[in-house]
C-alpha positions as CSV (number, residue, x, y, z in Angstrom):
1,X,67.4,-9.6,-57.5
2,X,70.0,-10.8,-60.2
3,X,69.6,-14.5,-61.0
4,X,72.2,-16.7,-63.3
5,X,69.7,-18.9,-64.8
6,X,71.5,-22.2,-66.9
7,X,69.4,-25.0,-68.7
8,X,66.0,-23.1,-67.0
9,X,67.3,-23.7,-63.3
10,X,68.7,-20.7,-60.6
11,X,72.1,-21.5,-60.3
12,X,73.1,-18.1,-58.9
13,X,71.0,-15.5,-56.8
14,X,72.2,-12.5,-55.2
15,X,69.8,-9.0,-53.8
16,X,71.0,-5.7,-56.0
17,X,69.9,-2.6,-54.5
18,X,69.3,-0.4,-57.7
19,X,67.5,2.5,-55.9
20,X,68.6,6.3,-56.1
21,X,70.2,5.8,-59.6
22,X,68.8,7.6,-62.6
23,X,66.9,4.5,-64.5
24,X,69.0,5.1,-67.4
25,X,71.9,4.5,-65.0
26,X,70.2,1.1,-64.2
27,X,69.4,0.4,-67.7
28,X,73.1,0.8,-68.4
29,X,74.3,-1.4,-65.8
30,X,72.1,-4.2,-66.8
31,X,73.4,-4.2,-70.6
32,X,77.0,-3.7,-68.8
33,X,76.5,-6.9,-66.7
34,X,74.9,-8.8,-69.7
35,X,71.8,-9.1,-68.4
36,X,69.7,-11.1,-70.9
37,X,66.3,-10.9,-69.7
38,X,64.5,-7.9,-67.3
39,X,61.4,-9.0,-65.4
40,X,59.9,-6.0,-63.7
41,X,56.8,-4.5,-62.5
42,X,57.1,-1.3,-64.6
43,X,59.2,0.5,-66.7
44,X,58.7,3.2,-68.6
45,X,58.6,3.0,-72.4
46,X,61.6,4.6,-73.4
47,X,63.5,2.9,-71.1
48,X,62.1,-0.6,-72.1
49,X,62.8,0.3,-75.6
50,X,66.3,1.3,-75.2
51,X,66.6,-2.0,-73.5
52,X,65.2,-4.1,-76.2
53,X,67.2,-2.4,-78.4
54,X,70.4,-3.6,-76.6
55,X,69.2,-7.3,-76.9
56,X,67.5,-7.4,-73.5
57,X,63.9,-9.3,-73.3
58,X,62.1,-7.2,-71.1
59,X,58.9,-8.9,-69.3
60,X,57.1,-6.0,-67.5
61,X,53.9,-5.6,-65.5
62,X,54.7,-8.8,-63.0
63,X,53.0,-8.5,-60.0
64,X,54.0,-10.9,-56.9
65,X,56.6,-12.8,-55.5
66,X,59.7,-13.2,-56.9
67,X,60.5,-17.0,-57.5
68,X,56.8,-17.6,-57.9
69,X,57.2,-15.0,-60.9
70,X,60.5,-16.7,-62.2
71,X,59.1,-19.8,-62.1
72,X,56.2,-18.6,-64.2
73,X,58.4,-16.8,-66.5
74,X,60.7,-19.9,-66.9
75,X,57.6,-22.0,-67.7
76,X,56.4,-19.9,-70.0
77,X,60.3,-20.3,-71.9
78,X,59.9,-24.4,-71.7
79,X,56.4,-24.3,-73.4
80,X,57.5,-22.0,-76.5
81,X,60.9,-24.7,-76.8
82,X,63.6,-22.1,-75.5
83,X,66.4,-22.3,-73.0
84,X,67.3,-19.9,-70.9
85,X,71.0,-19.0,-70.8
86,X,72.8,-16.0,-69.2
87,X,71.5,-13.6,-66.5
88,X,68.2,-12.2,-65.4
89,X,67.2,-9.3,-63.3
């Protein structure tokens, strides 16, 4: 799911089918859509690295449902003072 997330709301939500790319395809696309943040189940190091190296916060090991997690996640932003601008995956 790609989000557009402004002042810590959803604005914009639309369903991305990633699967049977390579994941440095995927990790390509993200940087090339300006993906700011990444919240994911797993990824594998390198992968998250390369990422982070790019300028992309990655939050991995999420388990559950998907707005549950992003409200979490967007929580978790408000309490350390930041706001969230730019897209999420």
């Amino acid at each position: 799911m790609l989000l557009e997330i402004r002042d810590d709301k959803i604005e914009k939500e639309a369903v991305w089918d990633v699967g049977g790319e390579s994941p440095m395809e995927i990790a390509r696309r993200l940087v090339s859509l300006d993906v700011k943040k990444l919240i994911c189940g797993g990824i594998q190091s390198d992968y998250k690295e390369w990422l982070i190296r790019k300028g992309i916060e990655v939050v991995d090991n999420q388990k559950g449902l998907v707005k549950d997690i992003v409200q979490r996640v967007l929580k978790v932003n408000l309490k350390r003072g930041g706001v969230s601008h730019g897209k999420e995956s």
